[in-house]
N, C-alpha and C positions, 0 to 999 in steps of 0.2 A: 482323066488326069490321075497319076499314082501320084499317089500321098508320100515323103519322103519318110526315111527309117526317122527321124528325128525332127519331127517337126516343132515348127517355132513360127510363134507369133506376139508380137507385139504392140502396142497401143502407146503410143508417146503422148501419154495422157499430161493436160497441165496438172503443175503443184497444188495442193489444198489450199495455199495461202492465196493464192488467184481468184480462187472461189470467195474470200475474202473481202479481195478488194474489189470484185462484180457489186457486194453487197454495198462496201462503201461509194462506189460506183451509185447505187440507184439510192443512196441517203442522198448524198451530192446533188443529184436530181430532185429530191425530196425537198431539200431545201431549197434550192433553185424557187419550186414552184409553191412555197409555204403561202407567201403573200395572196396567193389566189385562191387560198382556201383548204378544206382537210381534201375533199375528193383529188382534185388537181395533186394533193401532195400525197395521196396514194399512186394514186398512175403515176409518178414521178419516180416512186421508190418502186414498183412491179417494172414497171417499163425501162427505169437506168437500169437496173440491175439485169432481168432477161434480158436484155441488146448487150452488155457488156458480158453475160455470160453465153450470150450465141458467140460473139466474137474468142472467148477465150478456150469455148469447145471447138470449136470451128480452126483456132491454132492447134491443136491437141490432138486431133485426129488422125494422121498419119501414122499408116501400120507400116509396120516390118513383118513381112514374114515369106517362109521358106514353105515353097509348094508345090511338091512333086519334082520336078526338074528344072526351078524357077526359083529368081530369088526377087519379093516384090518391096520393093522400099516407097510408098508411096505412090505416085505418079507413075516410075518405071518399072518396067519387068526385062530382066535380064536372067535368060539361063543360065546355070552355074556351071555349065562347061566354058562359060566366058570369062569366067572369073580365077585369078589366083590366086596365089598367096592372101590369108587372111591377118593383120595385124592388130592385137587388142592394144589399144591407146589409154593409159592413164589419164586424170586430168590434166596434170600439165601436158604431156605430146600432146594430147585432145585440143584442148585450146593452142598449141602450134600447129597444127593441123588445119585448122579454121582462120588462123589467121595468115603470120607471115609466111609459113611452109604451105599455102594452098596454090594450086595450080586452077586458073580460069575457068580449064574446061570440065573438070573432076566434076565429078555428080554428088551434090552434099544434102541432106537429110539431115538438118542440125537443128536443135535445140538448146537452145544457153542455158536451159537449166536444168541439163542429163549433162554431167560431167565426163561423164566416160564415153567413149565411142570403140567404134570399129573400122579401120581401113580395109579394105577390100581390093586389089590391083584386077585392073581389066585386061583379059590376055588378047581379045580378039583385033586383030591387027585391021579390020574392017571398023575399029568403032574409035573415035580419036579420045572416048573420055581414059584420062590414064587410071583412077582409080574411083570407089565410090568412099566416102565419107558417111559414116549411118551414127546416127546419135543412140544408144542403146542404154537400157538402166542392165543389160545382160550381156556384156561382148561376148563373154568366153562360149556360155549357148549358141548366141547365134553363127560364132565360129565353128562350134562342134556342128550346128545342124546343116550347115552348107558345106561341110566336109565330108558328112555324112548322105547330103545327096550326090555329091561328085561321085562317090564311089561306087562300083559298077554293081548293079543290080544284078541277083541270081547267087 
């Protein structure tokens, strides 16, 4: 697999503040199980907290990235000869996007708390999604790096 001129990748990592509330996550726990003692009310705060933070990694996970002649948004891998026109979305478009302007079948990679995204249109007249939706903290890169794989090698 050739690497693209402009590679990009990304991690739609959760917020610091999430990390946060994992922690008040496993007090909550903590206190729950005060009544039965100190040990109980340590396994209460290690164990709320790691379970609420497998859950808030485990949201967060989903990369974005452009690889070789692929563009991988999570779950999908889609060639970038299948793709067109690339549009960077502000926050408001962005949130018109995801909501009243979203069409069913579109492919969406969202995150509520990456304000900006990426539209993508799909050209391949074999495939019925009309465009992909990608949650980005970087539109304008990952527009440069899938424009920069389009473009013909040599």
């Amino acid at each position: 697999m050739q690497l693209s001129a402009t590679p990009y990748e990304e991690r739609l990592t959760a917020p610091r503040s999430w990390w946060v509330v994992c922690f008040l996550v496993g007090v909550s726990f903590a206190l729950i199980l005060l009544p039965f003692g100190t040990l109980p009310l340590l396994g209460g705060l290690v164990g709320g907290t790691a379970a609420a933070a497998v859950v808030a990694s485990s949201y967060g996970s989903p990369r974005i990235r452009v690889v070789g002649d692929s563009l991988i948004a999570g779950e999908a891998k889609i060639p970038v000869s299948a793709l067109g026109a690339a549009e960077i979305l502000d926050p408001e478009e962005a949130r018109a996007w995801r909501t009243y302007k979203a069409d069913v079948r579109a492919f969406l990679l969202l995150r509520s708390y990456i304000p900006r995204a990426l539209r993508v249109e799909v050209t391949d007249p074999e495939d019925p999604t009309p465009y992909l939706y990608l949650s980005t903290r970087e539109p304008e890169a990952l527009a440069a790096a899938i424009e920069a794989a389009k473009a013909p090698k040599g």
